[in-house]
VEXBATI-953888 format. One record per atom (N, C-alpha, C): x, y, z; residue in one letter. Coordinates in steps of 0.2 Angstrom, whole numbers, plus 5000, padded with zeros to 4 digits. Atoms other than C-alpha are relative to their C-alpha. Last residue first. Layout:
<atoms>
XYZA/...
</atoms>
This chain:
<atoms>
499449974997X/543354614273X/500649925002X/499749995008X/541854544265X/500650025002X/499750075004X/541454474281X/500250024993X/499450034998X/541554644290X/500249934996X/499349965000X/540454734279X/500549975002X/500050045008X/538954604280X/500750054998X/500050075000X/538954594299X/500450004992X/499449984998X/538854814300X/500449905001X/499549985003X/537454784290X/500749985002X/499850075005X/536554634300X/500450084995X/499650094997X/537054744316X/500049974991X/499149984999X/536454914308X/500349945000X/499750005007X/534754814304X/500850034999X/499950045002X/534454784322X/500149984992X/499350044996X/534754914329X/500149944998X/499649965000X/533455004317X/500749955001X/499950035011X/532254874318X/500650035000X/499850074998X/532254914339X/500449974992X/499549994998X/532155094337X/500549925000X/499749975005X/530655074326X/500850005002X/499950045003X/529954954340X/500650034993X/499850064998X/530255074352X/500349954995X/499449965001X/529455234343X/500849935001X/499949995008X/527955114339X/500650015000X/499650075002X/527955084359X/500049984992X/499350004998X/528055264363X/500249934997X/499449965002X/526655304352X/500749985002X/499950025007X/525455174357X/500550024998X/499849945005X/525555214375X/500349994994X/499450015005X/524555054384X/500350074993X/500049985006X/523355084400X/500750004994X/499649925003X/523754984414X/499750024994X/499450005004X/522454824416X/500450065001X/500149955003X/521054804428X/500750034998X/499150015000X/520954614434X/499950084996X/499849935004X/519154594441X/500650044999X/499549974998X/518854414454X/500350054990X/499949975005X/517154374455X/500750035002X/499549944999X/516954264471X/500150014990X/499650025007X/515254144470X/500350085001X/499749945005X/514154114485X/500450014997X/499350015000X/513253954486X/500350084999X/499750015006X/511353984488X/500750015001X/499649955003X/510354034504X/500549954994X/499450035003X/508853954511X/500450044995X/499649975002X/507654044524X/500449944996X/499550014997X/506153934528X/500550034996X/499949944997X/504453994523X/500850015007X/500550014994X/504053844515X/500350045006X/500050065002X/505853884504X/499349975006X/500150034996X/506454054503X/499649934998X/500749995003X/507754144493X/499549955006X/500450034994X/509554204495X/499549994998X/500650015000X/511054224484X/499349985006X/500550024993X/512554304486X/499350004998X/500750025002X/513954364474X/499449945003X/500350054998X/515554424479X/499450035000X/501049995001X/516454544468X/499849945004X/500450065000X/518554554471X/499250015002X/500649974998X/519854664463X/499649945002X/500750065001X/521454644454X/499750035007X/500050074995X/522654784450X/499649975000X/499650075003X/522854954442X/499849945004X/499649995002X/521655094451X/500349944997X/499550044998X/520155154447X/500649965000X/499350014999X/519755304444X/500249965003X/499749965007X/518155294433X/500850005005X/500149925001X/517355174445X/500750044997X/499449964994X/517354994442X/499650064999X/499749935000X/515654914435X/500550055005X/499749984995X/514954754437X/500450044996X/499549925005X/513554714426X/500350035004X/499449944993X/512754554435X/500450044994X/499549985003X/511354434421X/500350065006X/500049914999X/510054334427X/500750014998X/499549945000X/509654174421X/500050045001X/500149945003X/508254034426X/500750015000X/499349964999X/508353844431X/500050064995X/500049945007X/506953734435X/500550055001X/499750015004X/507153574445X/500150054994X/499550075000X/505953594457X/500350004994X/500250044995X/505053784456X/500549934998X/499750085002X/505753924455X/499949935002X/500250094998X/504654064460X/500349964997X/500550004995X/504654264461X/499949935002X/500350045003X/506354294453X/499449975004X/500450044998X/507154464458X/499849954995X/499649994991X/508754564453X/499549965003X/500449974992X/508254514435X/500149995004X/500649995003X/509354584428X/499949934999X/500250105000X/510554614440X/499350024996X/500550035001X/511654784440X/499749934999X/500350075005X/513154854446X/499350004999X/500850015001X/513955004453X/500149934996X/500150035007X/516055024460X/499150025001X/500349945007X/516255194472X/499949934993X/500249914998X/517255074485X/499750044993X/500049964996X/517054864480X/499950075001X/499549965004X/515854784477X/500450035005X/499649984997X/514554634486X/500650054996X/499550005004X/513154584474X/500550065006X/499849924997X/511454534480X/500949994999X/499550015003X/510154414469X/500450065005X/499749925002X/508754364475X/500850015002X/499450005002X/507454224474X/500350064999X/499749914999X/505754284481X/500949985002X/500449935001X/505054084482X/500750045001X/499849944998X/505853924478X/499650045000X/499949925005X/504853764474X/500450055004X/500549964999X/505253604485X/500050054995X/500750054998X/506253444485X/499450044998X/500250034993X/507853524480X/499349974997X/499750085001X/509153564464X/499649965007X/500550024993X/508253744461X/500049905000X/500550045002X/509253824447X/499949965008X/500450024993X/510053974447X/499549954998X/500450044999X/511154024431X/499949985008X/500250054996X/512354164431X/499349974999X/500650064999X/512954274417X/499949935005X/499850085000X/514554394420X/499149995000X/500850034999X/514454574413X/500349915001X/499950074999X/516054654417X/499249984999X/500450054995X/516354834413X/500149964999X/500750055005X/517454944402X/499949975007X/500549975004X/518355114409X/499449954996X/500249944996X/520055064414X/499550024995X/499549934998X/520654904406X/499650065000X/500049935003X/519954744410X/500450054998X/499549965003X/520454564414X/499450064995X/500049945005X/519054444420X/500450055000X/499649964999X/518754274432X/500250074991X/500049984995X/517454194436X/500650045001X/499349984996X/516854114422X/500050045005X/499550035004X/515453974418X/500750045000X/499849965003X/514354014433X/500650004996X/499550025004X/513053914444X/500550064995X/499649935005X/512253944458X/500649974996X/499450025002X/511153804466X/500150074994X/499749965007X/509853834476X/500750015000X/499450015002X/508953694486X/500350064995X/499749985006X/507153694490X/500849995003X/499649954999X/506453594505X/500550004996X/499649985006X/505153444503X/500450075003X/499949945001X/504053354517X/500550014996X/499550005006X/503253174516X/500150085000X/500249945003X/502053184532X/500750014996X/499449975004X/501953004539X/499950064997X/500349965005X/500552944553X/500850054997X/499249945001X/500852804562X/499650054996X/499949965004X/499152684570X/500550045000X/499949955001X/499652534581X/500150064995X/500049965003X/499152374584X/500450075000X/499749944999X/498952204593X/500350044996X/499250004999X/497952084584X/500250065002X/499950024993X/496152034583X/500750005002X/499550035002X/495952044564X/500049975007X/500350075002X/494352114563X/500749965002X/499950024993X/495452274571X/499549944999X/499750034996X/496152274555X/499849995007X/499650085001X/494952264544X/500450005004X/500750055000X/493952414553X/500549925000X/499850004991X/495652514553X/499449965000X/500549954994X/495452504534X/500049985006X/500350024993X/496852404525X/499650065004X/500349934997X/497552474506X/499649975005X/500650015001X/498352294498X/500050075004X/500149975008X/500152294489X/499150035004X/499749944999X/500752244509X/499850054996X/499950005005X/499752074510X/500350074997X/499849944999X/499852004527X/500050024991X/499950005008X/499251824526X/500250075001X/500349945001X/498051824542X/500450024992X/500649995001X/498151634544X/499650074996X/500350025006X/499951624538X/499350004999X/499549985006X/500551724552X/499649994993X/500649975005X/499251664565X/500250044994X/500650045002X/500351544574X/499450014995X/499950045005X/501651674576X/499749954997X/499650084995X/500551784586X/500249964991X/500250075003X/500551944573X/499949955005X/499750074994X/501052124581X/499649954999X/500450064999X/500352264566X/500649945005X/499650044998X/501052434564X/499949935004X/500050044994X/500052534553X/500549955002X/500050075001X/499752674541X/500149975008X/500150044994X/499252834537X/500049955000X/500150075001X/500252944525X/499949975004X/500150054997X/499753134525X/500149934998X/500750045001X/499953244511X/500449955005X/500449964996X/501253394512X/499449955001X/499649954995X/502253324497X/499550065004X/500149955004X/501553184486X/500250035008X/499549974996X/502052994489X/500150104999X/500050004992X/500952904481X/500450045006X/500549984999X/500952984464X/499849985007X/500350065006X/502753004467X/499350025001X/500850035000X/503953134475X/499849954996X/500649995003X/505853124473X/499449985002X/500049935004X/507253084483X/499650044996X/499650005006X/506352934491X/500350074998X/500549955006X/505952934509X/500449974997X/499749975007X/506752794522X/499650034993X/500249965006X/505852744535X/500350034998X/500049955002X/506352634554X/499850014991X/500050045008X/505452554564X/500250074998X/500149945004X/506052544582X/499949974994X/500050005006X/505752424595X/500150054996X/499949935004X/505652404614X/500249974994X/499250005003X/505052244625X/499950084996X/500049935003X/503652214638X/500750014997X/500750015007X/503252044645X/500050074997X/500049925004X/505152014652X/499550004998X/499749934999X/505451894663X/499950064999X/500350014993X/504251744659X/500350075002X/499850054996X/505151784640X/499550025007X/499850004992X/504651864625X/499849955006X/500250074996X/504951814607X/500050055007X/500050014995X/505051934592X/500049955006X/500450044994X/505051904574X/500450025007X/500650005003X/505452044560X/499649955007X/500550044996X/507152104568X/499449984997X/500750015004X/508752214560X/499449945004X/500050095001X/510052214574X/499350014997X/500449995008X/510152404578X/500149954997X/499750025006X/511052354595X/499850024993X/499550024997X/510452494606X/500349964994X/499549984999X/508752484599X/500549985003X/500250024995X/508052334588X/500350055004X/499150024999X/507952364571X/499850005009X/500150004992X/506152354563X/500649985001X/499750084999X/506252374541X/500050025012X/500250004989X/505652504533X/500349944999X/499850084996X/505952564512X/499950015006X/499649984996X/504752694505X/500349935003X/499749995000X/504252654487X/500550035005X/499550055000X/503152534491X/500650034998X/500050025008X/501852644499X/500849965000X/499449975003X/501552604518X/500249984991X/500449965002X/499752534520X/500650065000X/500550005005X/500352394531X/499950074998X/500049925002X/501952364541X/499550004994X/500249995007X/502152194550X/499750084997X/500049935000X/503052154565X/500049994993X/499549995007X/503251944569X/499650085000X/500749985003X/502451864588X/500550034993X/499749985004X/503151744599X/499550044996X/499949984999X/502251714616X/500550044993X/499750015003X/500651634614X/500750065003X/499950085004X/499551554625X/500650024996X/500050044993X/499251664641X/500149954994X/499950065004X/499551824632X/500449955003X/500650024996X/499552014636X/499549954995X/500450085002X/501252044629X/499450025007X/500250024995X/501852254629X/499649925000X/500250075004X/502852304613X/499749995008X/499950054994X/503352494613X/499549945001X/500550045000X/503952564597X/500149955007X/500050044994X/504952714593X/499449945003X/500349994992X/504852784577X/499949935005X/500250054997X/506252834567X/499550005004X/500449994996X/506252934551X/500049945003X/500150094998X/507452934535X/499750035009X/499949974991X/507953104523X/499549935003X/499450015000X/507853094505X/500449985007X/499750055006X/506453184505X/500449995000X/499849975006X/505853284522X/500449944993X/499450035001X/505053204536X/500150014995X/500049975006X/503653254547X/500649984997X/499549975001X/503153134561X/500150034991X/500149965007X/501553054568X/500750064999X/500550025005X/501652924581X/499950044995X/499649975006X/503452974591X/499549994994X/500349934998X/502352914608X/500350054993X/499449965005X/502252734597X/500050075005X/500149944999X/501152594606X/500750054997X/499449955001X/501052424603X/499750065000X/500349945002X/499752304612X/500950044999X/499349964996X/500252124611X/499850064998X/499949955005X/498751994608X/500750045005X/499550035004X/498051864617X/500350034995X/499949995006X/496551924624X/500649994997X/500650015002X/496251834639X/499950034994X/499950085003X/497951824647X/499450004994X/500650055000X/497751994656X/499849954994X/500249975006X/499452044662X/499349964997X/500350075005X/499652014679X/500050054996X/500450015002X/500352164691X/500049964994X/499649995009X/502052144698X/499149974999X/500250085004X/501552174719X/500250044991X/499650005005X/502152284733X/499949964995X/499650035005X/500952294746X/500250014994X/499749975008X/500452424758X/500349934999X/499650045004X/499452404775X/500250004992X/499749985007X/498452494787X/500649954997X/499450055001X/497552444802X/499950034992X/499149985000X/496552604810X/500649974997X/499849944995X/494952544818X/500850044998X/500150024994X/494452434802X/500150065005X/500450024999X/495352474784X/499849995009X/500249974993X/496552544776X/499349995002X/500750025000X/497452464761X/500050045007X/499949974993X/498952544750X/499149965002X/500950004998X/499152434733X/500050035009X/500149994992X/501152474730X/499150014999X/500449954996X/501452454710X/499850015006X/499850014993X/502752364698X/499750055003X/500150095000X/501952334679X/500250015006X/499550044996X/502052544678X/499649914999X/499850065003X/501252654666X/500349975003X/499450035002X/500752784675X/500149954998X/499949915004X/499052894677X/500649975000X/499349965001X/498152704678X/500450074998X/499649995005X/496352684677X/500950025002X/499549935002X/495752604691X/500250014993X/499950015007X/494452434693X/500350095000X/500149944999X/493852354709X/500650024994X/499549975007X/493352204712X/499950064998X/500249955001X/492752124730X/500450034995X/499649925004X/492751984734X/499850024998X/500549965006X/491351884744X/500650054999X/500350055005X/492151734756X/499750044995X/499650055000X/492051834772X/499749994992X/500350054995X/491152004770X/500549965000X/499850035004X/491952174764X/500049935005X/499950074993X/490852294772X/500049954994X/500350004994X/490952494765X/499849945004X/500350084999X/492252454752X/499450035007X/500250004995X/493052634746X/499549964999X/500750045001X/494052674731X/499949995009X/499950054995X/495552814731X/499349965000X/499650024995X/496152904719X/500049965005X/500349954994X/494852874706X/500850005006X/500549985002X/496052854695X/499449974999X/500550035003X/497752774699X/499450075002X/500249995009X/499352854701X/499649984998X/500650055002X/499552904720X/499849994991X/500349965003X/501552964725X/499149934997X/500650004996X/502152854737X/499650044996X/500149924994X/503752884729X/499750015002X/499550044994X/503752674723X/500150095002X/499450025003X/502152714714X/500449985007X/499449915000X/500352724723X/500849954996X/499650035004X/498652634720X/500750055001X/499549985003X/497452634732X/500650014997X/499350045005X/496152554741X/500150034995X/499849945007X/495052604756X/500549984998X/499650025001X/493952474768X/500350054994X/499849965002X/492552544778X/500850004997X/500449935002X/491952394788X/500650064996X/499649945002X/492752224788X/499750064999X/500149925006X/491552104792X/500550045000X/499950025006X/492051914803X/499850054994X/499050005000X/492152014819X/500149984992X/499950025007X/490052054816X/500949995000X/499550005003X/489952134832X/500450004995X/500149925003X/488252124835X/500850034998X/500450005006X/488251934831X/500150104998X/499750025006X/489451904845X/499950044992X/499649945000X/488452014857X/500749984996X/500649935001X/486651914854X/500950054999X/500150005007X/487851744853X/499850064998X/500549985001X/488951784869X/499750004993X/500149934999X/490751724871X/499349994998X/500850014997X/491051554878X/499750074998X/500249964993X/493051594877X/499250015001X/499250004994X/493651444865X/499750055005X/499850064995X/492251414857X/500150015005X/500849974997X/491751614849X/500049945005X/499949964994X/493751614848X/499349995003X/499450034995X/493551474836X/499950035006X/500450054997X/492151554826X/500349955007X/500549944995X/493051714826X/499649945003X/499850004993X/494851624819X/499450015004X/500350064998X/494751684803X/500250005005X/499949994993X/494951854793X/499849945001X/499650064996X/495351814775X/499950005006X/499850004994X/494251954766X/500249955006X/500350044998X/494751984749X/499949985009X/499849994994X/495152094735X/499749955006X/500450034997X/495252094718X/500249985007X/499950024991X/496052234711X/499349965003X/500750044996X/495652264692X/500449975005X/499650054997X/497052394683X/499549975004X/500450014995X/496952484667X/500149945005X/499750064998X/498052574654X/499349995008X/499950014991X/496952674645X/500449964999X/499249995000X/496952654625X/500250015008X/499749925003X/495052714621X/500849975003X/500149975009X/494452524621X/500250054998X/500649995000X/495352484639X/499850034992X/500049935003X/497252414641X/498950014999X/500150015009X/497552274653X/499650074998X/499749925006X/498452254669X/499449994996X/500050025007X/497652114681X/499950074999X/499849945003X/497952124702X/500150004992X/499650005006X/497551964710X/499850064997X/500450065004X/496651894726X/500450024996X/500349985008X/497252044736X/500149914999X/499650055007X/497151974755X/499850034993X/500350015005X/496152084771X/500649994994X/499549975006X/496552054786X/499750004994X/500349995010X/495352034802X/500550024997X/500350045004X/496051944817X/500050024994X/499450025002X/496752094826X/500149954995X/499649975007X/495052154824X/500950004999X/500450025005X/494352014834X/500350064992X/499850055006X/495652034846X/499649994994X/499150015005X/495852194847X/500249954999X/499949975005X/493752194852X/500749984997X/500350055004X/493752064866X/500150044992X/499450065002X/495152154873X/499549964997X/499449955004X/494052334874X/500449934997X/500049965007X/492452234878X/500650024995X/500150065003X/493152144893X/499750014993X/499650035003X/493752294899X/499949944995X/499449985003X/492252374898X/500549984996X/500250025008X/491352254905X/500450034997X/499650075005X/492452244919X/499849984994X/499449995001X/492152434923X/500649944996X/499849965009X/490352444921X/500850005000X/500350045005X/490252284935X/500450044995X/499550054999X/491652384948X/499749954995X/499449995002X/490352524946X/500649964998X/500049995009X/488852444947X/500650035000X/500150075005X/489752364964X/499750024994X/499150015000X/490252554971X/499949944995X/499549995007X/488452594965X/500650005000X/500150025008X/487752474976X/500350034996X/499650075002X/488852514992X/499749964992X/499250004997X/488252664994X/500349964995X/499849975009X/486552654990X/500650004998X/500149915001X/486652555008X/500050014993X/499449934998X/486552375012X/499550064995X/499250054998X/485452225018X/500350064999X/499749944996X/483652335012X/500649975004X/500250034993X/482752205004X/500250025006X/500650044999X/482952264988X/499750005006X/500349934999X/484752324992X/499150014999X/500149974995X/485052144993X/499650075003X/500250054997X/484452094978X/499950025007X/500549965002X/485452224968X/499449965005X/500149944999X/486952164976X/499350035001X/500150004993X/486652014970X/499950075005X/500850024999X/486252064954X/500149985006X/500349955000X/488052154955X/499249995000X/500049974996X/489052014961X/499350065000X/500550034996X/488351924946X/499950035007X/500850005002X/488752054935X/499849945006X/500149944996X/490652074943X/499150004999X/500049994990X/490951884943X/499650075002X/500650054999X/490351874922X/500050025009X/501049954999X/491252024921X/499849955002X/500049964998X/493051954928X/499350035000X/500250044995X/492751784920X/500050075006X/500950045000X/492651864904X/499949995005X/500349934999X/494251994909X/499449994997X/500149984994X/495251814914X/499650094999X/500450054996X/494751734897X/500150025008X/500750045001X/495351884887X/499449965005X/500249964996X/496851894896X/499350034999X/499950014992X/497351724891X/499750075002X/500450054999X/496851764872X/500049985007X/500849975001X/497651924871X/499849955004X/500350075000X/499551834877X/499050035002X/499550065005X/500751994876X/499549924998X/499749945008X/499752124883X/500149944994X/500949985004X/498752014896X/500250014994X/499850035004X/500851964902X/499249994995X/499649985004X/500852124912X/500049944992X/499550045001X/499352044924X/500650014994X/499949995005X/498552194933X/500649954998X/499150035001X/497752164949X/499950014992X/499549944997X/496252304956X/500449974995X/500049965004X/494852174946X/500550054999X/500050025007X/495552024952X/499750074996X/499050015004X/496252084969X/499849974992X/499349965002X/494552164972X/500550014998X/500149975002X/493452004968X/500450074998X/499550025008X/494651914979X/499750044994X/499249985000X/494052054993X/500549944993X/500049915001X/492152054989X/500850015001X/500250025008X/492051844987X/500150094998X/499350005006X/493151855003X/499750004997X/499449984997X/491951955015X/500550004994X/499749955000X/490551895009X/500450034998X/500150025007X/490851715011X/500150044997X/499450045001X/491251755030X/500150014992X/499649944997X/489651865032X/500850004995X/499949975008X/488751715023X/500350055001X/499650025003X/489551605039X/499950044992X/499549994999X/488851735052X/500649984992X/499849945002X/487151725045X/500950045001X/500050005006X/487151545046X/500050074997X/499550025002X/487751535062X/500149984991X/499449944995X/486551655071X/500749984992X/499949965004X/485351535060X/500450055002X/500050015007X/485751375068X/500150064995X/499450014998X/485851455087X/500249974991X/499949964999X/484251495085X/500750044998X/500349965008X/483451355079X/500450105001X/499850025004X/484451275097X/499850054990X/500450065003X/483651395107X/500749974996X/500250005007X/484951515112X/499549935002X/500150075006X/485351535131X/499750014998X/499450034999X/486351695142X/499849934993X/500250075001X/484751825137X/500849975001X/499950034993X/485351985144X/499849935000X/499350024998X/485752045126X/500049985008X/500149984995X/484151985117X/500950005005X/499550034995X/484751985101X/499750005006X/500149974995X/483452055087X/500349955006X/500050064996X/483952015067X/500050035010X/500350055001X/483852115054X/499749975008X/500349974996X/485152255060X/498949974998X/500350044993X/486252105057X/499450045003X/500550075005X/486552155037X/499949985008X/499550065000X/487452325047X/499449964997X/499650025006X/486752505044X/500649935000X/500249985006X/485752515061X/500550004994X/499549995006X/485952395074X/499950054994X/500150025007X/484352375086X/500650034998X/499949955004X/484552415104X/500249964994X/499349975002X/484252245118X/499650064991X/500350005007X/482852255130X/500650024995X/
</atoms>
């Protein structure tokens, strides 16, 4: 009686081992369990050298490693219903099935991991166009249209027989979680929201996306991050938006204080956004007439009224410059605000809109207009002047008289004087007086007198002497001082009547002798 086999696929089968002859039916099936044996045998050993073996040029060449890590699950799934089959029916051990689900979960797997970095190797995402243009409070703003260019999915879905149910859940042709960014050339981020976020940007459906700009630049880095990790930065010249047709100006020097007489520049910046015109002309409204302007160009100062810009250039610079008058007017009054405007024309519409300079414009009217703009604002300021005057300056005394000299103060400025005052430099043991030593207010062009009483003292000595006279007063609470004026004080000897009578008598004398002693000799 032969002994049964226990964990072999033959322990099925009952041998008699003293028997020498098979039946033929016998001999057939012997021979057909030996051949699946065989079959076995290498489908379970090439199996191993194809999931064990590793082909270095997989890296390099996706798509071919791809197609040998499909062909790899597919073998290990079927190996593994097999398997499952057997163990069914009890052929082999627990053993050996989860070695084969093992050897399945490990080519799926793989076949998942290279199926994925190709598919997201694929995805990219393309800006469609990047448009500047300014917003109704004056922003500068940027619209990012964005787009998802990935191809190839339908291709690959041919080319390697992938699965519809696990194509589908993959979505290859979606981009999930897409973030965009606006950063300078310091990597620094300048836009506002910082950063924006696409949560599934399809094929075919851009996506637009709208920053305000914290820097005025025309050359910006759009940073993208997207998928498992792919990141990307472009450097692009943002559009200008064609669509309103006009040039926006800006001044950051917009409101300045300006004294009479005296001349203001403001700096003017010119930006085209304008797909039909590009010349335009600079016009100045609701400026009174008696202040001159004119727009010079910096660097050269080349007077200028028309501009032109080029494919190169869509942003230019400008100055306007202001000249006050010497005097106030009724338009022109001191401390009162002048608002006016600096208007960019397309040359086409020049004679349409007519400019009319005599006329007073409301910001209504002009933004009827539809032209790029710019409110200024002027503040005509004045600052006194004191002028000292005084007919002499020079004076001979003799010991014991004073000096009165008379000075005139007049106020040859733009503004009234306040707490005019008089102060008188002397020298040792002199005194003086000013009347009046104070003058509470001069206003423009008005001209008072005070009077200085300069006074030696009792022993002083022969010679000359020097008074300085100093003025000070205030002017919008600005210190202004006055010319100062030298007094120069000549203080004579005293003269001795007596000796010089005695003198002259001596002199007559001598002088009569002689015409005697003359008239004696000629007669001789």
């Amino acid at each position: 009686m032969a002994k049964k086999r226990k964990g072999n696929i033959f322990s099925a089968f009952h041998i008699d081992a003293s028997s020498r002859i098979c039946t033929t039916p016998q001999k057939v099936l012997l021979f057909f369990f030996f051949a699946l044996c065989i079959v076995l045998f290498i489908s379970a050993h090439s199996f191993a050298q194809q999931a064990e073996g590793y082909n270095p040029r997989d890296d390099q060449y996706l798509l071919l490693g791809l197609k040998r890590a499909k062909d790899n699950f597919e073998f290990a799934r079927n190996e593994f219903e097999r398997k499952k089959l057997l163990f069914a029916e009890g052929h082999i051990s627990h053993e050996e099935l989860d070695q084969t689900q093992k050897r399945f979960t490990e080519a799926e797997v793989n076949y998942q991991q290279i199926l994925l970095s190709i598919l997201f190797e694929n995805q990219y995402v393309a800006i469609d166009n990047a448009v500047k243009h300014s917003s109704d409070s004056g922003d500068k703003m940027v619209r990012i249209t964005i787009n998802n260019t990935s191809s190839g999915s339908a291709e690959l879905k041919k080319l390697v027989n992938i699965d519809e149910e696990l194509f589908k859940a993959l979505e290859p042709d979606v981009i999930n979680n897409v973030y965009v960014s606006i950063l300078n050339d310091d990597g620094a981020i300048i836009s506002q929201p910082y950063e924006r976020k696409i949560e599934r940007l399809s094929p075919k459906k851009p996506e637009e996306l709208s920053f305000v700009l914290l820097q005025d630049l025309d050359v910006v880095t759009v940073s993208l991050l997207y998928s498992n990790g792919t990141t990307d930065s472009k450097k692009i010249y943002l559009q200008k938006d064609a669509s309103i047709n006009k040039v926006e100006v800006q001044s950051e020097q917009f409101s300045q204080e300006v004294e009479l007489g005296n001349s203001a520049s403001y700096d003017l910046s010119l930006e085209l956004f304008s797909g039909t015109s590009d010349t335009f002309k600079l016009e100045v409204v609701n400026l009174p007439s008696q202040i001159n302007r004119y727009f010079v160009s910096p660097g050269t100062e080349t007077r200028l009224s028309y501009f032109k810009f080029t494919e190169s250039a869509s942003t230019k610079e400008a100055s306007l410059e202001v000249y006050l008058p010497d005097r106030a007017s009724d338009s022109i009054i001191m401390d009162q605000s002048i608002a006016f405007y600096v208007l960019a024309i397309p040359q086409n519409r020049v004679e349409e809109i007519g400019i009319d300079r005599a006329r007073q414009w409301t910001e209504e009217e002009i933004l009827s207009l539809n032209v790029g703009y710019v409110k200024l604002d002027l503040v005509p300021r004045g600052i006194g002047e004191l002028l000292v005057k005084a007919q002499q300056l020079f004076f001979s005394i003799k010991p014991g008289s004073s000096v009165q000299v008379p000075i005139e103060l007049v106020n040859d400025g733009t503004r009234s004087l306040n707490n005019v005052e008089i102060d008188v430099d002397l020298p040792l043991n002199w005194t003086h007086s000013v009347d009046p030593k104070n003058i509470d207010r001069l206003n423009v062009s008005e001209e008072k007198r005070t009077l200085v009483s300069i006074i030696p003292s009792p022993d002083v000595a022969v010679g000359r002497y020097e008074v300085r006279v100093s003025t000070t007063s205030l002017s919008d609470d600005q210190p202004i001082a006055g010319e100062d004026k030298t007094i120069t004080v000549e203080i004579q000897a005293e003269t001795n009547v007596l000796g010089t009578i005695i003198i002259i008598l001596l002199i007559l004398c001598l002088i009569g002798g002689m015409m005697v002693f003359g008239i004696k000799l000629s007669r001789r």
